[in-house]
N, C-alpha and C positions, 0 to 999 in steps of 0.2 A: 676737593674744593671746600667742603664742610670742615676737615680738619686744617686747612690754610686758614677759612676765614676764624676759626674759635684760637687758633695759636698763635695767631697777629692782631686779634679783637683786644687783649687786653683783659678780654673777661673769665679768663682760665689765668692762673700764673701757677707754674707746673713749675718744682724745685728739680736739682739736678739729680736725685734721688729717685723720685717719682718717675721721673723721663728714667731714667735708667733702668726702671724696673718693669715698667711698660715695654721698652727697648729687648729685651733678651727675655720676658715670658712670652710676649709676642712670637718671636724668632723659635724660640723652644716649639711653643706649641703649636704653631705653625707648620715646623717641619716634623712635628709625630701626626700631626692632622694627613698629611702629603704621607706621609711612610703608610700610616694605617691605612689613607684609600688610596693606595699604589699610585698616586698624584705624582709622578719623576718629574716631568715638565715644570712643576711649582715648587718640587722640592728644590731642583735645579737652581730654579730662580729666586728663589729664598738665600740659597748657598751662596751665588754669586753675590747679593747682595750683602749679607754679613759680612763675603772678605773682602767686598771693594769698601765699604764704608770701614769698617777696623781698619783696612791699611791707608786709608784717608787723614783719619785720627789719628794712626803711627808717625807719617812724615808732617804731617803741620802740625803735632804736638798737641792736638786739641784746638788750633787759634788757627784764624782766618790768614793768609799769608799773602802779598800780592808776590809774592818773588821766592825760590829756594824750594827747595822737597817738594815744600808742602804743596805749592804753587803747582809744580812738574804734579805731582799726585793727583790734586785736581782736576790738571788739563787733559792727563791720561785717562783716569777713569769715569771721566763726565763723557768720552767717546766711547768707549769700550761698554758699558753697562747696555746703552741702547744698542749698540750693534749685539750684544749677547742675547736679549730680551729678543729682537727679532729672531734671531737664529732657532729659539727657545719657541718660538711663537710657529715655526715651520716644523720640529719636530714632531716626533710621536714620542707616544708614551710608549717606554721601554720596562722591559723586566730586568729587574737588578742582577746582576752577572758577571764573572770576571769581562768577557769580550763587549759590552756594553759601558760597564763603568768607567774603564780604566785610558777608552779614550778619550772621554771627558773629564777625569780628572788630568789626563795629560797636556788637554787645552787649557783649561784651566792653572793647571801648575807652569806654562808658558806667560802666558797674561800677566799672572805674576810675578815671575820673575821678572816681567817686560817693566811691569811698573817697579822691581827695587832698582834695577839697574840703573832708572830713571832719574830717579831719586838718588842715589848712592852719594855718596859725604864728596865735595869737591862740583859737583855737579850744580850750577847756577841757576839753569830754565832747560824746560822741554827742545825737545827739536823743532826746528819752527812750522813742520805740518802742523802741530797740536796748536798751535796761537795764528796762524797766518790770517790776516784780514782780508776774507774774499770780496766784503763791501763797507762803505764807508764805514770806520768806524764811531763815527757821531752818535750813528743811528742804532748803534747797540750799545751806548753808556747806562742803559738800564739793566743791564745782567754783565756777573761775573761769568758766564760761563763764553769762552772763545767759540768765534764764529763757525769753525771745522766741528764740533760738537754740538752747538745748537742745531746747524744746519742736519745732521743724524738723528737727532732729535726728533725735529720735525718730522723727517723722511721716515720714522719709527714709528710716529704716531700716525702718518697717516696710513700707513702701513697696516697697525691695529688696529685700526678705527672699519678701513676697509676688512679687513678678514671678520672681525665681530656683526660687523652690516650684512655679511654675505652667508655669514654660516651660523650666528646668534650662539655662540660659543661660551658660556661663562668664563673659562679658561683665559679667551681672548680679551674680555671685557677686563676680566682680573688683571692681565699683564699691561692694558691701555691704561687703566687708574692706576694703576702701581708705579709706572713710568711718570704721572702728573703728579702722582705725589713726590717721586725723586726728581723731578724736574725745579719743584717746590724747594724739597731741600739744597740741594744745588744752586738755585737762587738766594739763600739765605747762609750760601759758604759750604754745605756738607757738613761742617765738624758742630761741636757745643753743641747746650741743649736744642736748641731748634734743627740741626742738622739728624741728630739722633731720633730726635721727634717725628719728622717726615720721614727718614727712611724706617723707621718701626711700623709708621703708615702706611706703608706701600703693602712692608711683610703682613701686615693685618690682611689689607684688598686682597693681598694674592691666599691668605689663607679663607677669606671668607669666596671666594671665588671655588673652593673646592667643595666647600658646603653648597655652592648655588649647583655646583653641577651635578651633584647627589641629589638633591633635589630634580634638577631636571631630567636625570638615569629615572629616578623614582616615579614623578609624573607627567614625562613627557615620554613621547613615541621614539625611538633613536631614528627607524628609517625614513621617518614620512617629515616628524616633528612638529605635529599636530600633540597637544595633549591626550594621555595613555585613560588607562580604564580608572586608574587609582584617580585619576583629576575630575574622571567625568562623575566617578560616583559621590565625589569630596563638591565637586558643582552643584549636583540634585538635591544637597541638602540645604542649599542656598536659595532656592527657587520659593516663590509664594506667587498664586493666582493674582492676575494672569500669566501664566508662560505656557509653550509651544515645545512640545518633544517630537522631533524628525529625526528617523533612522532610516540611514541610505545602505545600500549593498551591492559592489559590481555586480554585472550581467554576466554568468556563465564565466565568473573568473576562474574557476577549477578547469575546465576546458581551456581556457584561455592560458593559463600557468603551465598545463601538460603538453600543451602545442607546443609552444616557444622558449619554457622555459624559465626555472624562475627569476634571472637576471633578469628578461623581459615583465615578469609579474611584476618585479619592484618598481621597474619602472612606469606601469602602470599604477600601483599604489602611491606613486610620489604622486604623478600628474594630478589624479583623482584626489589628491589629499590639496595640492594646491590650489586646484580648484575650489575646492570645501573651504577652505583657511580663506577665500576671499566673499565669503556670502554673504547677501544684504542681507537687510533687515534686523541689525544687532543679533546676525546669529553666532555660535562659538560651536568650533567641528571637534571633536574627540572621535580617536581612532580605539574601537573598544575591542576589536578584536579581529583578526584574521582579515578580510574584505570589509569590513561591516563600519558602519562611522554612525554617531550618533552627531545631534545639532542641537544645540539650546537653545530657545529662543524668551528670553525672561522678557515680561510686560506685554506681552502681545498673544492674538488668539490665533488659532491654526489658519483662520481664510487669509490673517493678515501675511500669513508666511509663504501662501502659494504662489504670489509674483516673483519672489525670490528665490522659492525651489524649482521653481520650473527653469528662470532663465538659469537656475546652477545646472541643472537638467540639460539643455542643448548646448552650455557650455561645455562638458564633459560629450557631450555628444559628439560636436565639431570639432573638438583637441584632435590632432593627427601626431603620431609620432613614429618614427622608425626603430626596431627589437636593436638595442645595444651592440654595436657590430657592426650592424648590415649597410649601416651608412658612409664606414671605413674602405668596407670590400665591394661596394656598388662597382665602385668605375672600374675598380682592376678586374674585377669578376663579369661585365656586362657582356663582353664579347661573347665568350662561355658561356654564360646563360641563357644567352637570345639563340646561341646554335642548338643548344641541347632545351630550349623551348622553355625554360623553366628557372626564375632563381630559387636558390637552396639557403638553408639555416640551419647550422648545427643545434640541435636541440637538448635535453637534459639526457644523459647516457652514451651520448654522441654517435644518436641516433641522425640522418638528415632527412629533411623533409622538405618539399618543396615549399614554393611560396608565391601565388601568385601574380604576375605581373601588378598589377595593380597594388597589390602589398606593397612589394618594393620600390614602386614609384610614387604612391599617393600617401606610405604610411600606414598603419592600423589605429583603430577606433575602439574606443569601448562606451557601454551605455552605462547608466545605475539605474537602479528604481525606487522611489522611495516613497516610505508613511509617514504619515506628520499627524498628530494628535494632541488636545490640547486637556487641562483640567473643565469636567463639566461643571465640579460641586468642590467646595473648600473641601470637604471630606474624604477626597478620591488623594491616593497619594500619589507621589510622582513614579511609584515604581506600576502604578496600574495606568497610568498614562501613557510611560514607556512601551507598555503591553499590548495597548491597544493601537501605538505608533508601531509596534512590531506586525501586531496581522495586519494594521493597514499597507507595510510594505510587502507581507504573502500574499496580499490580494493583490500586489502592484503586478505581485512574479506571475500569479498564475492567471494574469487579465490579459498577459503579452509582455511584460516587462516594458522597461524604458519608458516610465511613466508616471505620476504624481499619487498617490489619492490620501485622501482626508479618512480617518478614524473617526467612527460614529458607535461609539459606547457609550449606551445609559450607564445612568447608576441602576446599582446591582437592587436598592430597594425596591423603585421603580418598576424593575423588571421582573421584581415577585411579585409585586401587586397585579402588574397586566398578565403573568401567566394564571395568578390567581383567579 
């Protein structure tokens, strides 16, 4: 959106030199950015875009066409780019390989053929799927692009829009801006500088999209996706009095993990993290390590935070959820269990072990316990805060667990004076 409004503002004027060279360092570095962090999905989508834009430019000469090659060029690959981005968008990241590669460039080297044959010398317009007016056509005299490819368009973005919403994917975000920016150039013909412009914009979004997601490898959690340890400790130096340090830790999660298994543990670490991730009182949950989650809470003092760790507290309390599996094999398995008096769950070793009734119909539960402590003196730093938010959550474990309490550390001057 930023680079449509500055390239149609008037107030940049980029010679065709310029664009040209933004155009292919872009693209270059781009795809060593994608090689270096084994990015295929963006290298992919990089690739494709160089050869649909070059062969955009080959059949219309460089110039906008309403009819001929260039036209048939257009119409083909204003359909074809989004259908590829989605397809792109459903992938995994692959290891470079003969049996990996060579079927994608095989699709690839189809596509394009599809579009020279299209185009080939003698050939007037596309077939007329590519131009067919599925609805008035009055009502789309403001775009060159045909109906049968805006409509993909659309269906693509909302397509990206939904996968980035559900899973906050950098990757996805990158290919949803990448398509608004080829959507842009599209709009202003694909070819000449302005066409070269937007689709150099997209390979930018989709290259800086590999950096955001190094970054989120770097300071986010992969399973829970909660912010990791490197975030929480890059947060603590952000903090000034008043703020609130609460660190939570499942109840008997190692018991818990050896019972059932650690597919079931992660699942327990998601809930427990979703939970966290929704807590009043402007708090921020970092998962810092193994069970353990810290919580920031900047401008406010520890009583202010206990309305809001407690209700996170019975939240996590009353979650119910069934071990990965068991909710599959309920019904086929209920006969059998109710004779032989007991349901079963294969556990880590494929060991089995019973489960009682109740398990398997109501779900399993987990508690935490947590300490919360606040700064008493500007002088106390945030890591003796943390410290005294850590025994106030030992004194949570060894008071009964499943239960709040408040850190009550003097300062250490203070407390020589009164031993004195």
């Amino acid at each position: 959106m930023l680079a449509s409004v500055l390239l149609q503002s008037g107030f940049f004027t980029l010679s065709a030199s310029a664009v040209d060279f933004f155009y292919y360092s872009i693209f270059l570095a781009g795809m060593l950015l994608a090689w270096r962090f084994h990015s295929t999905r963006i290298l992919s989508a990089l690739i494709l875009l160089l050869i649909a834009h070059r062969a955009l430019e080959f059949f219309s000469a460089g110039k906008v066409m309403a009819g001929g090659p260039g036209r048939s060029a257009f119409e083909a690959i204003a359909l074809l780019i989004p259908l590829n981005l989605v397809a792109l968008a459903f992938d995994r990241e692959w290891r470079p390989s003969v049996a990996s590669v060579v079927p994608r460039l095989v699709l690839l080297f189809f596509q394009a053929v599809f579009v020279a044959l299209l185009c080939r010398p003698g050939a007037t317009a596309a077939p007329t799927i590519f131009h067919t007016a599925v609805f008035n056509k009055l009502l789309f005299q403001w775009t060159p692009i045909p109906q049968p490819a805006l409509l993909v368009l659309l269906i693509t973005f909302a397509v990206l829009l939904a996968r980035f919403l559900l899973a906050h994917r950098p990757s996805d975000a990158g290919l949803f801006w990448s398509l608004a920016a080829i959507f842009a150039g599209l709009q202003a013909g694909g070819v000449g500088r302005m066409g070269s412009a937007y689709f150099a914009t997209a390979a930018l979004i989709l290259a800086s999209s590999i950096i955001e997601t190094s970054y989120a490898l770097a300071y986010h959690d992969e399973l829970t996706t909660l912010p990791a340890r490197r975030g929480f400790n890059q947060a603590l130096t952000q903090l000034s009095p008043p703020y609130a340090i609460a660190a939570a830790d499942i109840d008997h999660f190692k018991s818990f993990n050896d019972t059932y298994g650690h597919d079931t543990g992660d699942q327990v670490l998601r809930m427990v993290a979703s939970r966290l991730a929704r807590v009043g009182g402007g708090g921020r949950a970092y998962r810092v390590g193994g069970e353990e989650f810290s919580i920031l809470f900047p401008g406010v003092t520890a009583k202010d935070t206990l309305p809001h760790l407690e209700a996170l507290r019975q939240a996590i309390e009353q979650s119910r959820f069934l071990p990965r599996g068991l909710s599959d094999r309920r019904s086929a398995s209920r006969g059998a269990d109710r004779r032989a008096g007991t349901n079963r769950r294969t556990a880590r070793g494929g060991k089995t072990i019973p489960l009682p009734p109740t398990v398997a119909d109501a779900g399993l539960s987990v508690t935490v316990s947590i300490g919360v402590a606040e700064a008493n003196s500007p002088t106390q730093s945030v890591e003796q805060v943390a410290e005294v938010a850590d025994k106030a959550l030992y004194r949570a474990k060894r008071t009964g667990r499943n239960r709040v309490e408040v850190g009550a550390d003097r300062p250490r001057a203070k407390a020589r004076r009164a031993s004195a």
